[in-house]
Structures are given as C-alpha cells and as structure tokens.
C-alpha atoms as a printed R data frame, in Angstrom:
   type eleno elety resid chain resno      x      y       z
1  ATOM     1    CA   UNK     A     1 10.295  8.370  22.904
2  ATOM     2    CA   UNK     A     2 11.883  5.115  23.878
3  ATOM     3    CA   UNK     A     3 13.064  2.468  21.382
4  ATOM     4    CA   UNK     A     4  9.867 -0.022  21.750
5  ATOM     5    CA   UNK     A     5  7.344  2.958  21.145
6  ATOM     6    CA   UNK     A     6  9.952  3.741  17.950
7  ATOM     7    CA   UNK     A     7  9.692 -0.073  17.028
8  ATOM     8    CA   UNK     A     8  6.074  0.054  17.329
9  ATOM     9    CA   UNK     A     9  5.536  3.129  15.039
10 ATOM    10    CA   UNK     A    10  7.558  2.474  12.416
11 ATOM    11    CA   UNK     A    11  6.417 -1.117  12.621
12 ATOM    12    CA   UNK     A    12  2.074  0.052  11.810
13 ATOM    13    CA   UNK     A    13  3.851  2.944   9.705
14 ATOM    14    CA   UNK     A    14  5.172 -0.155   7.373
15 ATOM    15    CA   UNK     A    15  2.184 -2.516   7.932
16 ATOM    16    CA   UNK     A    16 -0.493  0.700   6.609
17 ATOM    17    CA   UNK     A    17  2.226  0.814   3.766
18 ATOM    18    CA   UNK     A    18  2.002 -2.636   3.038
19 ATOM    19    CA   UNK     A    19 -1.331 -2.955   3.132
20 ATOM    20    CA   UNK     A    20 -2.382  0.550   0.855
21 ATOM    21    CA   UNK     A    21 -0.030 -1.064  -1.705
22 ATOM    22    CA   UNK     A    22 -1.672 -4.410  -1.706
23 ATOM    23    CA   UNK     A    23 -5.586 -2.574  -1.907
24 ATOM    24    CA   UNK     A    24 -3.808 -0.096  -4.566
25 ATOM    25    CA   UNK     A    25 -2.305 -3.235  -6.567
26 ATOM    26    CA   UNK     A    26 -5.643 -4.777  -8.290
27 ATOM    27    CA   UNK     A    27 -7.252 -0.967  -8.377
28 ATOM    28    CA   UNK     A    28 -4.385 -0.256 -10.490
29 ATOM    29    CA   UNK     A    29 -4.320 -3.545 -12.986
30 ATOM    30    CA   UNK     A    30 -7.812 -2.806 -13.043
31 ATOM    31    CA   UNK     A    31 -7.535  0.767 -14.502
32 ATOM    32    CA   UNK     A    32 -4.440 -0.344 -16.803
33 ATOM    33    CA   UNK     A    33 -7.042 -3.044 -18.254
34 ATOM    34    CA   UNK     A    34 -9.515 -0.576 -18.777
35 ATOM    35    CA   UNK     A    35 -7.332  1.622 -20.649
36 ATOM    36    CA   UNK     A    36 -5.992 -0.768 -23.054
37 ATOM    37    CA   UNK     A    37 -9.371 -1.696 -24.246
38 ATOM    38    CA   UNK     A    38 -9.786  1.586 -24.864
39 ATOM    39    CA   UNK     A    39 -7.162  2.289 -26.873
C-alpha cells in the first residue's frame, strides 16, 4: 500500500467517523430528553 492510498483511507475512515458522530449527536439529545421527562 503506498502512502496516498494510506492518506486516502484513513482520510474516509475519519470523514464516516465524523459524520456517524454528527447523525448520532441529535439521536442522542433526543433520547436524553425523552428520558428526563420521564423521570
């Protein structure tokens, strides 16, 4: 594997990190409101 395939992969690796956390992010605000109203 040469350095600019490396780059490359651990570049999308990061980006589909990134962007799970920022879909995750509201989910989880979202479930954290609806357990304090329950409780």
């Amino acid at each position: 594997m040469t350095n600019p395939d490396k780059h490359a992969v651990t570049f999308l690796f990061h980006g589909s990190v990134l962007f799970t956390l920022t879909l995750m992010f509201p989910i989880v605000e979202n479930l954290q409101i609806i357990l304090f109203r329950h409780i």
